[in-house]
Every structure is written in structure tokens, then in C-alpha cells.
FINULO-150182 format. One record per residue (C-alpha): residue number from 1; chain; x, y, z. Coordinates in pm, 1 decimal. Layout:
% FINULO-150182
+-----+--------+----------+----------+----------+
! num ! chaine !        u !        v !        w !
+-----+--------+----------+----------+----------+
! NUM !      A !        X !        Y !        Z !
...
+-----+--------+----------+----------+----------+
This chain:
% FINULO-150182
+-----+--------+----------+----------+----------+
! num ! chaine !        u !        v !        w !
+-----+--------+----------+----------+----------+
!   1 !      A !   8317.5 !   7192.5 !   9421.2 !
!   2 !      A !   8300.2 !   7548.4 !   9303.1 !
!   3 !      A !   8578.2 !   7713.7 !   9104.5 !
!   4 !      A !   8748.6 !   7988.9 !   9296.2 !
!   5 !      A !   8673.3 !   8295.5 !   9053.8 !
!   6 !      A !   9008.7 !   8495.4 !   8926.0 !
!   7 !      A !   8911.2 !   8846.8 !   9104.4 !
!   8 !      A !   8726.1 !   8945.2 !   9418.1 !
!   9 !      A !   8403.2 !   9163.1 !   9311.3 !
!  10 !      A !   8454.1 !   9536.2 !   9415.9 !
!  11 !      A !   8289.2 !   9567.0 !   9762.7 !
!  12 !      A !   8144.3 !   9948.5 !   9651.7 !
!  13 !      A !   8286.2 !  10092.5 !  10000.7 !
!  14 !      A !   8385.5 !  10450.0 !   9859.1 !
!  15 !      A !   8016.4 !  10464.4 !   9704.5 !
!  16 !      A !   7863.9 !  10323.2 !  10013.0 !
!  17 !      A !   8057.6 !  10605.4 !  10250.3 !
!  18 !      A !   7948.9 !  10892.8 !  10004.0 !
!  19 !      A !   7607.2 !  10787.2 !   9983.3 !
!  20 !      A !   7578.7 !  10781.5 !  10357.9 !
!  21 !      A !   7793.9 !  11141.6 !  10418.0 !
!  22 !      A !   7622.8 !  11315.0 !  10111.8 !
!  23 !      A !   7332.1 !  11178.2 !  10058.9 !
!  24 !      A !   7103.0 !  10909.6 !  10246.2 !
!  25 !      A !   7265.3 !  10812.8 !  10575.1 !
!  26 !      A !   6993.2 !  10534.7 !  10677.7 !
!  27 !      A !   7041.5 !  10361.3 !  10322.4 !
!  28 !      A !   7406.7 !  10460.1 !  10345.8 !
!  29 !      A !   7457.4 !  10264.4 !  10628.6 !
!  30 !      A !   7232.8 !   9927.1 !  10483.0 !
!  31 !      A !   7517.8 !   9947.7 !  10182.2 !
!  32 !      A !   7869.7 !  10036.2 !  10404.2 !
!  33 !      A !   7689.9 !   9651.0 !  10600.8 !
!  34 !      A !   7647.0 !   9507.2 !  10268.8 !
!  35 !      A !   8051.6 !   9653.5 !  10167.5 !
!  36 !      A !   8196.8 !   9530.1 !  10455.2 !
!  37 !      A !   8079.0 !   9190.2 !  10415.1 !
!  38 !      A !   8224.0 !   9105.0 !  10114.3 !
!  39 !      A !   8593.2 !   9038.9 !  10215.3 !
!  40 !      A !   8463.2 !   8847.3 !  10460.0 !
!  41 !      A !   8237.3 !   8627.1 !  10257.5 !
!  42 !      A !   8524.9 !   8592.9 !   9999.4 !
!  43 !      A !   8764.6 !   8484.9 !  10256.6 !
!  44 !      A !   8569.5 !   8217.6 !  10378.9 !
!  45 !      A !   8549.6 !   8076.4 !  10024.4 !
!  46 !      A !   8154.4 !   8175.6 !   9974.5 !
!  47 !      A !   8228.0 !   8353.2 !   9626.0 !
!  48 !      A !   7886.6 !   8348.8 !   9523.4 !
!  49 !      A !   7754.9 !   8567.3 !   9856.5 !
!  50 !      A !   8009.8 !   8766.7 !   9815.2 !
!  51 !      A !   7968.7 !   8883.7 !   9499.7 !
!  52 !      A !   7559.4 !   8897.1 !   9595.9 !
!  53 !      A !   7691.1 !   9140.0 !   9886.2 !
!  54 !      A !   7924.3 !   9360.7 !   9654.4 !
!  55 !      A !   7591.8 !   9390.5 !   9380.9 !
!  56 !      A !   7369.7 !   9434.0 !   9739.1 !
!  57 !      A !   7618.0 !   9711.0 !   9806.7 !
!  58 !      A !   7628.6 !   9864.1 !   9510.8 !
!  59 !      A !   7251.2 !   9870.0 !   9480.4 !
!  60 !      A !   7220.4 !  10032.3 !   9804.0 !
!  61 !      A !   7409.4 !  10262.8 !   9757.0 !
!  62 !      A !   7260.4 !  10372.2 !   9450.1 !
!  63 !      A !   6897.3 !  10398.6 !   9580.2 !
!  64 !      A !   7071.3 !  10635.5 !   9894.2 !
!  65 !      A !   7234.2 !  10841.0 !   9630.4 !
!  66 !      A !   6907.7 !  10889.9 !   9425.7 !
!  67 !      A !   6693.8 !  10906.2 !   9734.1 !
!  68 !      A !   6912.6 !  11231.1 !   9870.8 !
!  69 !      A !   6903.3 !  11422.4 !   9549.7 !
!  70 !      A !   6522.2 !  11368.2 !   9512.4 !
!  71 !      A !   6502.5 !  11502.4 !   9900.4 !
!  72 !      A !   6724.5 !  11795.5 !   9758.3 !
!  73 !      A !   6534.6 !  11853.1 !   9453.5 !
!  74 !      A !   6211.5 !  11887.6 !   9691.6 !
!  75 !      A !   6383.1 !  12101.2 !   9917.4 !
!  76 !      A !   6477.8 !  12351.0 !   9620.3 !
!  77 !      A !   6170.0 !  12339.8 !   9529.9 !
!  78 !      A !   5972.0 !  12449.0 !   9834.6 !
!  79 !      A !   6222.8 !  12713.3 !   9917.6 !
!  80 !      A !   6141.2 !  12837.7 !   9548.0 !
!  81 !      A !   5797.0 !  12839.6 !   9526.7 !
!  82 !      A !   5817.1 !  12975.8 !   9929.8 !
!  83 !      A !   6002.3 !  13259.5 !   9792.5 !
!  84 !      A !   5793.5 !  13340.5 !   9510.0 !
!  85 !      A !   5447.4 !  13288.5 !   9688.7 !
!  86 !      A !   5625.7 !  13511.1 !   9993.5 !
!  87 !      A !   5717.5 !  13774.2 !   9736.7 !
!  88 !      A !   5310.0 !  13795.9 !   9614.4 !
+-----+--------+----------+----------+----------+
């Protein structure tokens, strides 16, 4: 039988809500799933999902974050070189 571990594994929820308001909302949304899940999973005693769902979460979360500023990034870009090529 497993050993019930001493702490539930952050579920990431406040990361997985900015990414999807700030940033990425399609990735977002894969990562607020993946959150959500994890009280679940640890409640039912599956401690090893669980903490698979929180690092699942957490990833997700991270690739929406760094997906959105790349998006910006481009964005700022265009409207820069737009500007300057307007401005010729």
C-alpha cells in the first residue's frame, strides 16, 4: 500500500487563471483542467496523479505564459517596424 504523503502538492490555480486572463487562454484553460483535478485526485487517495496533475498544471501554465509574451513580443515588433517602414 502506498504511504499517504505529509502535504498535498500545490494545484498552480492562481498561475493557471493568470495565464489564461493575461496571457494564453487556450493553454490557460488545458492548466485551470489540470488545477482543478488535483484535490480531487488527492481526495480519492491517488497521490501519485495528483501530484502528476499539479506538475501538469504547472507546466501548462508555464508554456501559456511564455506563449503570450512571445505573441506580444511579435506584436511589438510589427507595429515597430510598421511604423518605421510607414514613416520611409
Amino acid at each position: 500500500m502506498t504511504e499517504t504523503p505529509t502535504q498535498k502538492p500545490d494545484n498552480n490555480l492562481v498561475w493557471a487563471i493568470l495565464s489564461t486572463v493575461l496571457c494564453c487562454m487556450p493553454l490557460g484553460i488545458v492548466a485551470i483542467i489540470k488545477a482543478t483535478s488535483v484535490d480531487t485526485l488527492w481526495t480519492a487517495g491517488k497521490y501519485d496523479e495528483a501530484q502528476k496533475a499539479a506538475d501538469d498544471a504547472r507546466k501548462w501554465a508555464i508554456i501559456g505564459a511564455i506563449s503570450g509574451a512571445v505573441v506580444i513580443v511579435i506584436y511589438v515588433i510589427a507595429m515597430v517596424a510598421a511604423a518605421v517602414l510607414g514613416n520611409l
